[in-house]
C-alpha positions, 0 to 999 in steps of 0.5 A: 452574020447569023444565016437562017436555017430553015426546018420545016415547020420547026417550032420554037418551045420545050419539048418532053419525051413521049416514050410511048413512041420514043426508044433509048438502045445501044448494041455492042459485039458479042464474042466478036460474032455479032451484036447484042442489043437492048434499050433502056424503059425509063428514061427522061428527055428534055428538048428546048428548040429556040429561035435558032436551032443552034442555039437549042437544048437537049438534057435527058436523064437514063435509069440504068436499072431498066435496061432490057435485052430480052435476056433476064440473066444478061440485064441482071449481069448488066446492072451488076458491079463488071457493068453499069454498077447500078446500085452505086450509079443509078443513071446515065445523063446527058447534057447538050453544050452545042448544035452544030449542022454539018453537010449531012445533018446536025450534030448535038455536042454533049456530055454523057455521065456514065459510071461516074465518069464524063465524057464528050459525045456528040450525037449524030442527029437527024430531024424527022420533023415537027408537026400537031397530032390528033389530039390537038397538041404538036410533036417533034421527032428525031432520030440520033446516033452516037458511038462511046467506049465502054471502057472510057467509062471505067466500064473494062470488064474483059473476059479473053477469049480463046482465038483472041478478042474478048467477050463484049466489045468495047465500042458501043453504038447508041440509037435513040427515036425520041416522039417529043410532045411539045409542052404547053 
């Protein structure tokens, strides 16, 4: 027996990121101290609601190149082979297998291609809504949370540091405000 799951307003269609109003970021620990955070500029997300939103899709496309700390010396440390590799694997890209909802929300089951490695990470997803804006077209909002291990990823440069830990840690946090317009 399928239940009917209400979402406000919730329209049935695909749905392109605005990025605009939309921010792909992440945050790792620095030096065991404190969190670094950046996010990525160039990014494509694809969202296809369906009739039952358990049925829905998610697909995005990441280029690591635009990643962007607000350190120029750090993005280009990044994009270098310790890290992302972004001459050999220019994106990171995630591919939806299944929405689930649970008791706090709804988790997106996916699989993440990073480093030329792929992974399961489910996304944490929380439905800001579905609405028209004022320029005569509809927009969906969500807000997402997933956590990964870099060295999962084949991602395991680890500079030591004196008192113990290293440098940078290995759980990174991802954060995503993704503003979908819906597409007509």
């Amino acid at each position: 027996m399928t239940v009917a799951i209400a979402i406000p307003n919730y329209l049935i269609g695909t749905w392109k990121v605005d990025p605009a109003h939309s921010e792909v970021g992440f945050s790792v620990r620095h030096l065991m101290l404190s969190k670094v955070r950046g996010r990525f500029t160039t990014y494509d997300v694809t969202i296809v609601t369906t009739p039952d939103p358990l049925e829905s899709l998610v697909q995005a496309t990441i280029d690591l190149a635009s990643v962007d700390t607000g350190n120029e010396l750090r993005d280009d440390h990044l994009r270098s082979a310790d890290y992302f590799e972004t001459d050999a694997y220019p994106a990171m890209t995630y591919r939806s297998s299944g929405v689930r909802r649970t008791a706090e929300g709804w988790i997106v089951d996916g699989e993440l291609t990073l480093h030329g490695v792929t992974r399961r990470v489910p996304l944490e997803v929380e439905v800001g809504g579905f609405g028209p804006d004022p320029f005569g077209g509809y927009r969906a909002g969500f807000s997402a949370t997933a956590q990964l291990s870099r060295r999962e990823f084949g991602i395991d440069l680890d500079v030591p540091l004196d008192g113990g830990g290293v440098a940078v840690g290995d759980k990174v946090t991802i954060n995503l405000e993704i503003q979908a317009v819906l597409e007509k």
